[in-house]
C-alpha positions as CSV (number, residue, x, y, z in Angstrom):
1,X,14.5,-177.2,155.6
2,X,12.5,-175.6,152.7
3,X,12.8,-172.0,152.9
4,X,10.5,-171.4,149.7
5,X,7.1,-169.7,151.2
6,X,4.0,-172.2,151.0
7,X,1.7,-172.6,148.0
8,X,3.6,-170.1,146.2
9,X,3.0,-171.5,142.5
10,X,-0.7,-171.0,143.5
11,X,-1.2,-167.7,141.2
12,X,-1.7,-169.4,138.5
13,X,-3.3,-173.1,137.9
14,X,-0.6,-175.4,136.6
15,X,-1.0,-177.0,133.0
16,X,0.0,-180.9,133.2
17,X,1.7,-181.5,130.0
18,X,1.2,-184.5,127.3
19,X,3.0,-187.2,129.0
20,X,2.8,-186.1,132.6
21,X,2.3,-188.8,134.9
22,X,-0.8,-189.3,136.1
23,X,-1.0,-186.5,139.4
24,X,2.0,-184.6,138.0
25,X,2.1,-181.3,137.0
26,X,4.6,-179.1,134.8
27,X,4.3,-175.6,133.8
28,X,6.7,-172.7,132.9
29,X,7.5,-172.4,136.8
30,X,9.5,-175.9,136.5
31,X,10.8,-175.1,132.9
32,X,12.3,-171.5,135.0
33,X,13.6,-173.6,137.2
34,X,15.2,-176.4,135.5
35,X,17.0,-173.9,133.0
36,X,18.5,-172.1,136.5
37,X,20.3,-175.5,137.5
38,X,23.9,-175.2,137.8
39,X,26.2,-177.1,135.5
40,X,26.4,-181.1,137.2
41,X,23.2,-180.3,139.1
42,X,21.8,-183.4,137.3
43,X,25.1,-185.4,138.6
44,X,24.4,-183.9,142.3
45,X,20.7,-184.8,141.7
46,X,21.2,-188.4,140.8
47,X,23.5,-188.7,144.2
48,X,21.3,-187.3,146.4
49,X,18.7,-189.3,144.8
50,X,21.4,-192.4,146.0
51,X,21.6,-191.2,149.0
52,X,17.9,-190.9,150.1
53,X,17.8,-194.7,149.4
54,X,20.9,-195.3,151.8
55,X,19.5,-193.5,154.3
56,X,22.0,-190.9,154.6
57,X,21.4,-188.2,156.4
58,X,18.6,-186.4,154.6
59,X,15.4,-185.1,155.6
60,X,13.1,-188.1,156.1
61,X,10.5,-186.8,153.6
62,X,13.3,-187.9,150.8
63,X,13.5,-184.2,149.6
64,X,16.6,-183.2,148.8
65,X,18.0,-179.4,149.8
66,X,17.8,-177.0,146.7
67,X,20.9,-175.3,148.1
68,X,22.3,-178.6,147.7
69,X,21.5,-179.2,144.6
70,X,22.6,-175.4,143.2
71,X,19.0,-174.0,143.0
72,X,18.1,-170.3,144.3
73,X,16.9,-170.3,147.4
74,X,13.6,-168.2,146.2
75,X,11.8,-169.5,143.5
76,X,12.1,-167.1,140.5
77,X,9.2,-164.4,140.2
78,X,6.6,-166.1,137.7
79,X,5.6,-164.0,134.3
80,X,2.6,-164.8,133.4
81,X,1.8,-165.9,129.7
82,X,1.4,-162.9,127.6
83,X,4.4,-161.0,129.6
84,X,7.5,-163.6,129.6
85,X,10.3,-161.9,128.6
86,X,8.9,-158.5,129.0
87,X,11.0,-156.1,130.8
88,X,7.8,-154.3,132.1
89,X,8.4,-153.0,135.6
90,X,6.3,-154.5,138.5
91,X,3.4,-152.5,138.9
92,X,3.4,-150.9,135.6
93,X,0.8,-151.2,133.0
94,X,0.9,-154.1,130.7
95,X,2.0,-153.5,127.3
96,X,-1.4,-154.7,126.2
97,X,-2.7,-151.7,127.4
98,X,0.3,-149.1,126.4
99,X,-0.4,-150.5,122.5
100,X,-3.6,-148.9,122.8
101,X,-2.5,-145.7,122.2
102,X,0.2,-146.7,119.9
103,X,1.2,-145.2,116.4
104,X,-1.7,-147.3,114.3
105,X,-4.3,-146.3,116.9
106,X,-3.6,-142.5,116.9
107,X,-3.4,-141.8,112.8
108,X,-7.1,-144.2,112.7
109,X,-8.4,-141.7,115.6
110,X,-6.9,-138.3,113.7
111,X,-8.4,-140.0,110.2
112,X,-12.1,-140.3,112.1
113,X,-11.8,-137.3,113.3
114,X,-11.2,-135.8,109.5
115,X,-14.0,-138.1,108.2
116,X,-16.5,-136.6,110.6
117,X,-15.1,-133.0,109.8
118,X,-15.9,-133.5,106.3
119,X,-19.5,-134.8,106.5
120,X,-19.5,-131.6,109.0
121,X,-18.5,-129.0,105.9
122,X,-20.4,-131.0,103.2
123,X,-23.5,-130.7,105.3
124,X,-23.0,-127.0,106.0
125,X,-22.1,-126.7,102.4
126,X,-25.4,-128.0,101.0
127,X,-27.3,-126.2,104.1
128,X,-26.1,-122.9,103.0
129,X,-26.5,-123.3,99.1
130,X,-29.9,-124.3,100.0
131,X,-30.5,-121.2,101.7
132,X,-29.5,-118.6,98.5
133,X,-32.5,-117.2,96.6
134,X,-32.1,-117.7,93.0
135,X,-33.9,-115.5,91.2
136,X,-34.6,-115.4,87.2
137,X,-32.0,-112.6,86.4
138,X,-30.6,-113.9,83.3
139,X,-32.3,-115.2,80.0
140,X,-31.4,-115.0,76.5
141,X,-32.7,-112.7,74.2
142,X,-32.3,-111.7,70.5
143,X,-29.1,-109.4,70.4
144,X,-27.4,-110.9,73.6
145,X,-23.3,-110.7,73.5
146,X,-21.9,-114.1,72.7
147,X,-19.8,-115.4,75.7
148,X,-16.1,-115.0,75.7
149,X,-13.4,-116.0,77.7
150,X,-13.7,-115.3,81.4
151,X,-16.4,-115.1,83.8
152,X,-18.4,-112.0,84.2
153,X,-20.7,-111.3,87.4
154,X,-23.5,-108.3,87.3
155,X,-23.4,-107.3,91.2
156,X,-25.8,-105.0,92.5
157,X,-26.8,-103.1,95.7
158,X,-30.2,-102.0,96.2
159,X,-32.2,-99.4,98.6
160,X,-35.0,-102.3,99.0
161,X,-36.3,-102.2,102.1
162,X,-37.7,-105.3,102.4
163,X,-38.2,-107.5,105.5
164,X,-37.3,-103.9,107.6
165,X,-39.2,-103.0,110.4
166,X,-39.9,-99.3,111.3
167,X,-37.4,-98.9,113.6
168,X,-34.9,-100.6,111.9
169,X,-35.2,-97.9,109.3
170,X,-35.1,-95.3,112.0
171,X,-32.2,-97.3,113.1
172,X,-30.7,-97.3,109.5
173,X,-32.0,-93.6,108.6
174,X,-33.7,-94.8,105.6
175,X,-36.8,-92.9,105.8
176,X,-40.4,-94.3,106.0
177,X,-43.0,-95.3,103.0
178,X,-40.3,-95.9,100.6
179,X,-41.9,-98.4,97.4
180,X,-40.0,-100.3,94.9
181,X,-36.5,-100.8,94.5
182,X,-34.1,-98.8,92.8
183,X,-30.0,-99.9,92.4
184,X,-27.3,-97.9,94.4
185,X,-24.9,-100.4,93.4
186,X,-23.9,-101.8,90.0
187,X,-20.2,-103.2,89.6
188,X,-19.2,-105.8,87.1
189,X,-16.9,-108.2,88.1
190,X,-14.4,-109.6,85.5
191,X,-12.7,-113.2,86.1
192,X,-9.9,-114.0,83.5
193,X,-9.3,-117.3,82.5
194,X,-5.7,-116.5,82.0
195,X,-4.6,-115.8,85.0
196,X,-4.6,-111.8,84.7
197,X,-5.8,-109.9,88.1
198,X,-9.5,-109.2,88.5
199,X,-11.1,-106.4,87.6
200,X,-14.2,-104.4,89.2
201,X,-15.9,-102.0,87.3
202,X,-18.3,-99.6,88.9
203,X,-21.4,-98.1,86.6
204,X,-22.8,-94.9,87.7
205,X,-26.3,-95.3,88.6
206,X,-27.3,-92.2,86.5
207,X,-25.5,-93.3,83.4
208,X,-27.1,-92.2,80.3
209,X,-28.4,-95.6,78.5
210,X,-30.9,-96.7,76.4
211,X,-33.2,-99.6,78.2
212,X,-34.7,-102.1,76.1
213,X,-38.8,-101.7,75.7
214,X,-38.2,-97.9,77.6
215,X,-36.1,-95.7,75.5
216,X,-33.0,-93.6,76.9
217,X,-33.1,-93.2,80.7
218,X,-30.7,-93.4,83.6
219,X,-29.5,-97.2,84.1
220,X,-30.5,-97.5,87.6
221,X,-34.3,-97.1,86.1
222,X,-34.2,-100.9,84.6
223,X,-33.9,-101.8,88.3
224,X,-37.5,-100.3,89.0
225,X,-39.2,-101.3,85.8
226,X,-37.9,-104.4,85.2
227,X,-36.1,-105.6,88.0
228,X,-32.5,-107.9,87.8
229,X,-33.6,-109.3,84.4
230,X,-34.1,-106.0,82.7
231,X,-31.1,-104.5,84.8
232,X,-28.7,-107.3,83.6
233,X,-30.2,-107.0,79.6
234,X,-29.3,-103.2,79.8
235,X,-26.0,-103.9,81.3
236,X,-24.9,-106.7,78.4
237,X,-26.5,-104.0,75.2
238,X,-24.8,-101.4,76.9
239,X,-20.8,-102.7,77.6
240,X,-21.2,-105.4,75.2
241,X,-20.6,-108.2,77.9
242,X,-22.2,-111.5,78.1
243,X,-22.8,-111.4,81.9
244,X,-22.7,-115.1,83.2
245,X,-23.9,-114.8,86.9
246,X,-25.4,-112.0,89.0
247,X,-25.3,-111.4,93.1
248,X,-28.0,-108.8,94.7
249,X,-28.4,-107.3,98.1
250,X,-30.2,-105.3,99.8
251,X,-30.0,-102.5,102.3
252,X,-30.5,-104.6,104.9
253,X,-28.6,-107.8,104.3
254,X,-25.4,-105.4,104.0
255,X,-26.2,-104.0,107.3
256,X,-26.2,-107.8,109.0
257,X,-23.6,-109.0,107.3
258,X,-21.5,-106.2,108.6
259,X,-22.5,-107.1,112.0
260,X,-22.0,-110.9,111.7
261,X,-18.6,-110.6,110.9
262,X,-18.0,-108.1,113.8
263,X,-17.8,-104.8,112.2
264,X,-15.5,-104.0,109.5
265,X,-12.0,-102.0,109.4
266,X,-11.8,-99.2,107.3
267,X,-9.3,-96.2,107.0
268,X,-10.6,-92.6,106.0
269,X,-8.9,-89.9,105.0
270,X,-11.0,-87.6,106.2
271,X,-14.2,-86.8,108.3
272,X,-17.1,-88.4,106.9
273,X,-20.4,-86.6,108.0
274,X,-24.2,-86.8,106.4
275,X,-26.9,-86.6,108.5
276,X,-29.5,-88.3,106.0
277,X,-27.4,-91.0,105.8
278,X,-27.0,-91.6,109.9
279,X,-23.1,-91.0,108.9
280,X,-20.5,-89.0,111.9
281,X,-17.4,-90.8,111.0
282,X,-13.5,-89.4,112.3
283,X,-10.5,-89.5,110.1
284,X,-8.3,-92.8,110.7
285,X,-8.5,-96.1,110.8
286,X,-11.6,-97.6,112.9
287,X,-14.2,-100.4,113.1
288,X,-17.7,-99.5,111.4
289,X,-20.7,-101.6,112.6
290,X,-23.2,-102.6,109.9
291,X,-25.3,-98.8,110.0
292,X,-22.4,-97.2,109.6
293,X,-21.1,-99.5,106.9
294,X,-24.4,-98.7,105.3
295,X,-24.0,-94.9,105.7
296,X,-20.6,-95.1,104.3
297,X,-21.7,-96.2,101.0
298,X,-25.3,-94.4,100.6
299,X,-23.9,-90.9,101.0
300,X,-22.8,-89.0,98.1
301,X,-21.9,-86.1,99.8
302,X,-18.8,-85.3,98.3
303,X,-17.9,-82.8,95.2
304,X,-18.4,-85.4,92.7
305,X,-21.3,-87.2,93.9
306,X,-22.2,-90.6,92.9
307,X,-18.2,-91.0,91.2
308,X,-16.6,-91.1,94.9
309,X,-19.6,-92.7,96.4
310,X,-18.3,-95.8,93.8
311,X,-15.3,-95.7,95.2
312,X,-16.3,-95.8,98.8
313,X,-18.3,-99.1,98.0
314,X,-15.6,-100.3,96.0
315,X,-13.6,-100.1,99.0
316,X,-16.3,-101.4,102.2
317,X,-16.6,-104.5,99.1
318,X,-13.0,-105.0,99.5
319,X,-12.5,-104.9,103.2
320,X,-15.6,-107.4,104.0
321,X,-14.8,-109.7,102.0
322,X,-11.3,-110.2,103.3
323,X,-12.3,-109.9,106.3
324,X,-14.8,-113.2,105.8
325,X,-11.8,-115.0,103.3
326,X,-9.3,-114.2,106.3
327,X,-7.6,-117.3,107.9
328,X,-8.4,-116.1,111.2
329,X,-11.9,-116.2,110.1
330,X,-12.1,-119.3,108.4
331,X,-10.6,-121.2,110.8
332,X,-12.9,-120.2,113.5
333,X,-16.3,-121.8,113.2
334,X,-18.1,-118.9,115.3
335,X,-17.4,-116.5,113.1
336,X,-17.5,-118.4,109.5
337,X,-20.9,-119.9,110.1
338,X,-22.9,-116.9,111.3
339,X,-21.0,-114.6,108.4
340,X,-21.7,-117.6,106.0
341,X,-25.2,-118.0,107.2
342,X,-26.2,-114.2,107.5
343,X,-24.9,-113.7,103.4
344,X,-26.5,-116.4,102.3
345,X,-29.6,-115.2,103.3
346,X,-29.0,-111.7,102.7
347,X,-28.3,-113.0,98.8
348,X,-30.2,-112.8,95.4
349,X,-28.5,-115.1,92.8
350,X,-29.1,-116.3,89.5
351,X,-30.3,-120.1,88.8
352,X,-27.0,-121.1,88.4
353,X,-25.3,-119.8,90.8
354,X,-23.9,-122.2,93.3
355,X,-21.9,-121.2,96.7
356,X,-18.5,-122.3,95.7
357,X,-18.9,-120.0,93.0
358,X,-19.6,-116.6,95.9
359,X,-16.5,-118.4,97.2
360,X,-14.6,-117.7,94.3
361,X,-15.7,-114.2,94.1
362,X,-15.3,-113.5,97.6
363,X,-11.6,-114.8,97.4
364,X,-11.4,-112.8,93.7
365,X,-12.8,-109.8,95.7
366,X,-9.6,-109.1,98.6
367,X,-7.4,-107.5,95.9
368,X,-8.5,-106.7,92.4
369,X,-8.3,-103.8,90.1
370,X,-10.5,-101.5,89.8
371,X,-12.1,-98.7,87.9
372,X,-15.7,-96.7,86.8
373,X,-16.7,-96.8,83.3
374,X,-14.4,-93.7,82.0
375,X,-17.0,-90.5,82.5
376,X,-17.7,-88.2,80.0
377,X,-18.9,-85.5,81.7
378,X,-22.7,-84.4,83.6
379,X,-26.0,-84.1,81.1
380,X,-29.4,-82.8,81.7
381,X,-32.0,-84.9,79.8
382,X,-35.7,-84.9,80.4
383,X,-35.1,-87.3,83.5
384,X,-33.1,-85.3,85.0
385,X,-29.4,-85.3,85.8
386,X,-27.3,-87.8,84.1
387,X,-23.9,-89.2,83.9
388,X,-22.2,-89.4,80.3
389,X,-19.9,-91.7,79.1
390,X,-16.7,-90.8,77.3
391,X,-17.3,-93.6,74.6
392,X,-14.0,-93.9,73.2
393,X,-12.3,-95.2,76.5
394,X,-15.2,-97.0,77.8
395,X,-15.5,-99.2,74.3
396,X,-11.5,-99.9,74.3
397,X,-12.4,-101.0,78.0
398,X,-15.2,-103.0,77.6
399,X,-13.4,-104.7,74.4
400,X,-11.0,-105.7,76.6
401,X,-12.4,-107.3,79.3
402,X,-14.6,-109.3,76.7
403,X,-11.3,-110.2,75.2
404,X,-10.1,-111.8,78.1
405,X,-7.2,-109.4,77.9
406,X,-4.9,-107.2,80.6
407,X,-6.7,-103.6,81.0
408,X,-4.5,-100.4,80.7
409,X,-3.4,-98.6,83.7
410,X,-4.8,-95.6,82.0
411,X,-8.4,-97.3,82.2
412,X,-8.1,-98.0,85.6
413,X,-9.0,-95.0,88.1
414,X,-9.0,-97.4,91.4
415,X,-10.4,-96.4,94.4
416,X,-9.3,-94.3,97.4
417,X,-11.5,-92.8,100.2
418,X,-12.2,-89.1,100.8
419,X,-14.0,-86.8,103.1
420,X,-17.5,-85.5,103.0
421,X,-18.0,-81.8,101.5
422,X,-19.9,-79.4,103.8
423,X,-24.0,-80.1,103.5
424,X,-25.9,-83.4,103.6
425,X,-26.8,-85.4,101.1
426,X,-27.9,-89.1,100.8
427,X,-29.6,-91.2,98.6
């Protein structure tokens, strides 16, 4: 009797091949089981086929016994198209559906991913360097120094308090009623084009220096008449230096930057204390927030004034701007794009200026040399108190960075941090 269990082919509608007989049917089921019959099994066949028409013995249907005839007594288990000769496990996934996540579909899924980071950056990128205010700080003018090799940048701090409420400039101890703008800050920054470290040069604010249109005065002074045009013109008579680009910020934009790129790190030798400046700073290594970043580098309480103050600013330049080029903060976008979008807006540039160009500097900025125009020694002119220059050293300097050329180390004073003197001065 047939042991195979009823309608068991039913799974899958047979295909009737060219040829088939009318009401036949053939499909991979019969090819599985033809290529299963034992060797002779068409010999046994044929003689059981004889004996169904002598009458001998067999079933009177005329079937003849698959055991007899060498077949398995199950039907083999049927693979349906797409899967014969697959070794895929029953009940395991088809290999359709495991070549979804093959090789080819994971690099085109890492490459969109890329794509749609890019468009990401370039639309930040041209967010950002829409957000810069350029300003008109550079123009020529009869007399200008011819360029040279290298890239100079006129970078300036000023005690502007502009866009400051009251109580932020309680906050900041910067007093009340305070007009116009004067520069605490004046640093040229020298790029070589050979490959030669960076060098920052501070100016004292009270140097001694003729300004075009206004006679001899303190430097700082072209800052207040004529604001970053006349500034940078005084600058290029005065060092000889064709100045290419120019960066500006105020009192307030260096307090938020500060604070959008968490506080800074910095190490003091020394107490730093100045009351007019909102400045109670311990010795060692610690954290400052953006008031006390701002205190750091107004006070000039110190025995040599405005010459350590320079160094102090030097130094706060230094340490936020590696903090902001620092892997871990590039890499994180809550911190890059609030520090990114809190200096853009803090920023005056020139026309030209563009913010691959601040990226440069900022990356130029983590470890250059550094230096003040040599000092010659205090003056008293009718404007006051003034800061000399010893000519001979500052000309050899200025010669060389508009040569493009390595400065001595004997022109380089660099920059180290000391404690406040006794009193309280701030400006």
């Amino acid at each position: 009797m047939n042991d195979w269990p009823q309608n068991w082919y039913r799974d899958e509608t047979p295909s009737r091949r060219p040829g088939t007989p009318s009401g036949g049917w053939s499909d991979a089921r019969t090819s599985d089981l033809t290529s299963q019959r034992p060797a002779g099994s068409r010999q046994a066949g044929s003689r059981q086929a004889g004996s169904r028409q002598a009458g001998s013995g067999q079933a009177g249907s005329g079937q003849v016994s698959h055991q007899a005839a060498g077949w398995p007594s199950q039907p083999p288990s049927y693979t349906p198209p797409g899967r014969r000769g697959s070794d895929v496990p029953p009940g395991s996934l088809p290999r359709a559906r495991r070549r979804r996540w093959g090789p080819r579909r994971v690099v085109k899924i890492i490459a969109a991913v890329i794509v749609l980071l890019l468009i990401a950056a370039a639309g930040l990128y041209f967010y950002f360097n829409s957000k810069l205010t350029r300003v008109n700080a550079l123009a020529n003018y009869s007399g200008r120094p011819a360029a040279a090799a290298g890239t100079n940048w006129l970078l300036t701090g000023s005690d502007s308090r502009g866009g400051l409420s009251r109580a932020q400039e309680d906050q900041l101890a910067l007093g009340h009623d305070v007009a116009g703008a004067r520069t605490d800050t004046i640093m040229v920054l020298h790029l070589p084009a050979n490959g030669n470290p960076p060098v920052l040069m501070s100016i004292p604010r009270d140097s001694y220096v003729q300004i075009p249109g206004y006679g001899y005065n303190k430097i700082n002074a072209a800052y207040s008449l004529g604001g970053p045009a006349l500034l940078a013109q005084t600058v290029q008579n005065a060092t000889g230096l064709y100045i290419n680009h120019y960066i500006g910020i105020g009192v307030g934009g260096l307090d938020g930057v500060v604070n959008d790129i968490g506080g800074v790190r910095m190490c003091l030798a020394a107490p730093m204390v100045d009351s007019n400046a909102g400045l109670n700073l311990k010795a060692g290594c610690q954290t400052l927030n953006g008031a006390q970043a701002l205190g750091y580098v107004r006070t000039r309480n110190f025995a040599q004034g405005d010459l350590q103050r320079e160094q102090d600013q030097r130094l706060l330049l230094k340490a936020v701007l590696g903090k902001m080029t620092s892997t871990g903060t590039l890499i994180n976008p809550f911190a890059t794009i609030p520090a990114a979008d809190g200096s853009v807006k803090s920023l005056d540039v020139d026309q030209g200026t563009q913010l691959y160009q601040l990226a440069q500097v900022g990356f130029s900025l983590r470890n250059p040399e550094t230096t003040t125009v040599p000092f010659g020694g205090f003056g008293t002119e009718s404007v006051g108190s003034v800061v000399l220059w010893d000519h001979a050293k500052a000309t050899e300097l200025f010669s060389d960075l508009a040569g493009d050329r390595a400065v001595p180390q004997s022109l380089l004073s660099g920059s180290s941090a000391s404690g406040t003197a006794p009193g309280s001065t701030a400006g």
